[in-house]
C-alpha positions, 0 to 999 in steps of 0.5 A: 661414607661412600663418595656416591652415597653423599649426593644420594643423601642429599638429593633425597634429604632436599626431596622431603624438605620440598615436599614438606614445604608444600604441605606446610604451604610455605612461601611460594617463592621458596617452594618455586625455587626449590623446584627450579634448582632441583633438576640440577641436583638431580643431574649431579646425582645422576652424574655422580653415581654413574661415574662411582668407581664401584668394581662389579665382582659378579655377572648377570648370569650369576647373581641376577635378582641378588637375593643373597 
């Protein structure tokens, strides 16, 4: 698996269990931890894809909607 794909996993994986534990109606203690910790993973995330070494082989003009 890719280095960048590894946050993208687990940031989503955290998003359902959250929204499953509202659902459930978990412990609010629980649920209101998890919302507070979440912008950090979402800044990890962020961070993590944008400094992906990933090499672009095509521009703009080429493949503008990739549907290849």
């Amino acid at each position: 698996m890719k280095n960048y794909l590894f946050p993208v996993y687990l940031v989503t994986a955290f998003l359902i269990i959250y929204v499953t534990a509202i659902q459930v109606n978990l412990n609010t203690g629980l649920i209101l931890f998890m919302f507070s910790i979440s912008p950090i993973l979402i800044l990890w995330m962020v961070y993590k894809v944008l400094t992906a070494d990933v090499e672009v082989t095509g521009t703009f003009e080429e493949k503008w909607y990739e549907d290849q």
